[in-house]
N, C-alpha and C positions, 0 to 999 in steps of 0.2 A: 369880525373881531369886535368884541367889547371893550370900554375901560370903565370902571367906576359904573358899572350897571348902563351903560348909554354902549349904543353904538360908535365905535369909531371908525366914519366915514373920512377920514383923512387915508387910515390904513387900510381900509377898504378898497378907497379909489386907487392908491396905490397898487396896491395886489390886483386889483381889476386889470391896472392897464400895464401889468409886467406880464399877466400871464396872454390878455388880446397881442401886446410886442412878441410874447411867445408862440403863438398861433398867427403871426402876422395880419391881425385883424386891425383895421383903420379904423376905429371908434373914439367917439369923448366919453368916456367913463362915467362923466355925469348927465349925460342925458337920459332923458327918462326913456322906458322902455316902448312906451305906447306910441313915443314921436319919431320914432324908428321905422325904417321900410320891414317888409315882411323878411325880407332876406337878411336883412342886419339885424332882425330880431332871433333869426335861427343862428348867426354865427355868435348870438350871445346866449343864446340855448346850449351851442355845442362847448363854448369856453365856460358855460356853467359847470356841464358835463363832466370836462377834463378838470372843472377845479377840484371835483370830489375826490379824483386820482381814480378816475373809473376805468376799469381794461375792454369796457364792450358799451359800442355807443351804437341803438341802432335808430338807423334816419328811413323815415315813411314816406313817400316821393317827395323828399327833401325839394328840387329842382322845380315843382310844376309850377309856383309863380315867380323861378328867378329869370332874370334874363341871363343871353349866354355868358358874358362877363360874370354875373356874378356865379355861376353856376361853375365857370372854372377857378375864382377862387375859391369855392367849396370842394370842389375837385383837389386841390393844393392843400387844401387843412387837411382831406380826409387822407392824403398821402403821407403827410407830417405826421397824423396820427398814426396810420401804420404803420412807417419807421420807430415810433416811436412805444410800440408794443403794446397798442391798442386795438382790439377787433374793431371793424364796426360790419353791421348788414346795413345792409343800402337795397331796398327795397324802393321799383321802380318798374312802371312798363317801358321804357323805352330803352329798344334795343342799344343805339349806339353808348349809350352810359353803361350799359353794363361792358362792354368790351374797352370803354377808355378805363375805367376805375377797378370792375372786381379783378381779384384772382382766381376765384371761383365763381360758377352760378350755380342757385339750385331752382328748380319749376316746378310749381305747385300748378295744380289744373282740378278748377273744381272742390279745392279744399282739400285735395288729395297729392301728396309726395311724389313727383314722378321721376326726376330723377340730378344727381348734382355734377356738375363737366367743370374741370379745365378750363378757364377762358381759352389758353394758346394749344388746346388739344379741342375745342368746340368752332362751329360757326354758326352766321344766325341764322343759316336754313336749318339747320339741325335742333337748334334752340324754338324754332317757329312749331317744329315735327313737334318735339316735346309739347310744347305748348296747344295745338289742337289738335293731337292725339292719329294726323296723319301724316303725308306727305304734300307738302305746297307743293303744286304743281306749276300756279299762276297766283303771282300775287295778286294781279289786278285782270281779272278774265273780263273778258267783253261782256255789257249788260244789252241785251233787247229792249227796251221797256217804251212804251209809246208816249211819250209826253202828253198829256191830258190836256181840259181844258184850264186856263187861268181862273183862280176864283177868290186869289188874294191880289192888286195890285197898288203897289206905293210907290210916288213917285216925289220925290225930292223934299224926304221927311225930316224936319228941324226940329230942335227943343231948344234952340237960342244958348245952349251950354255945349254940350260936348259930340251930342249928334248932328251932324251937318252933312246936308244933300244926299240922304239915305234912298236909292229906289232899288225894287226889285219883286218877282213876282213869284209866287206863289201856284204852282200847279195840281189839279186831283193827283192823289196818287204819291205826292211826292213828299218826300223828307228833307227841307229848308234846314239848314243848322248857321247859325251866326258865331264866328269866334272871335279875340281879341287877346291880347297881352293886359297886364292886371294895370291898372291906372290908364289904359286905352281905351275906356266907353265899351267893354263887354255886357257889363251891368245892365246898361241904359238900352 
């Protein structure tokens, strides 16, 4: 909102944090955006969204750096918003969110349309079938694989910040993968 050629951030802030009470979002209206977590910068993205009075919001694995709290209050806006006569697609690999949140799913594979189910007429062997184009037999079938010899090992590795007493070893052959939650030292 303008007055006099200037912004008026009185009635801005205002309108900000009638429509976050409306979306039940717990924010200060005037903090800036950039000193916001990643997750409170999406639920000011999605209250951006509903300010334009938009019928279709769609979110890109909205979830992958929240935690579950916050991930079930986006769970609760995206509800709000359906009752309230908004689409949204919620685009995601992980199974168990598609069966708390959609109505529908549809599986694409490969770039190619395979096919769209019912959540409460689907399940996720069926969704897995769709998805790599057979039937799961074994999710997790037994591997043979001989452990090699070690040709990386680390033992009790520090960087006086956020990695502390890291060891672990490294085999031919093999595929090491390190994960973390976001502000938990994945980076480092």
């Amino acid at each position: 909102p303008c007055r006099h050629g200037m912004i008026d951030w009185k009635q801005m802030n205002q309108s900000a944090a009638a429509l976050f009470q409306k979306l039940g979002i717990h924010l200060d209206v005037t903090v800036r955006t950039r000193k916001l977590s990643v997750a409170q910068q999406q639920m000011v993205e999605i209250a951006k969204a509903v300010s334009y009075d938009t019928k279709l919001v769609i979110m890109d694995e909205p979830t992958s750096s929240l935690t579950d709290q916050e991930t079930q209050i986006l769970f609760r806006i995206i509800k709000d918003l359906s009752a309230r006569g908004i689409a949204v697609i919620f685009i995601t690999h992980r199974m168990e969110e598609i069966f708390t949140i959609a109505d529908r799913v549809t599986v694409l594979r490969d770039g190619c349309y395979i096919g769209t189910k019912t959540i409460s007429e689907t399940n996720s062997g069926e969704l897995i079938s769709m998805m790599i184009g057979r039937t799961l037999t074994q999710q997790y079938p037994p591997r043979s694989v001989a452990q090699g010899e070690v040709i990386l090992r680390v033992d009790h590795l520090s960087d006086g910040r956020k990695v502390k007493d890291i060891s672990f070893e490294l085999h031919t052959g093999e595929v090491l993968g390190f994960a973390g939650l976001v502000a938990a030292g994945p980076t480092e």
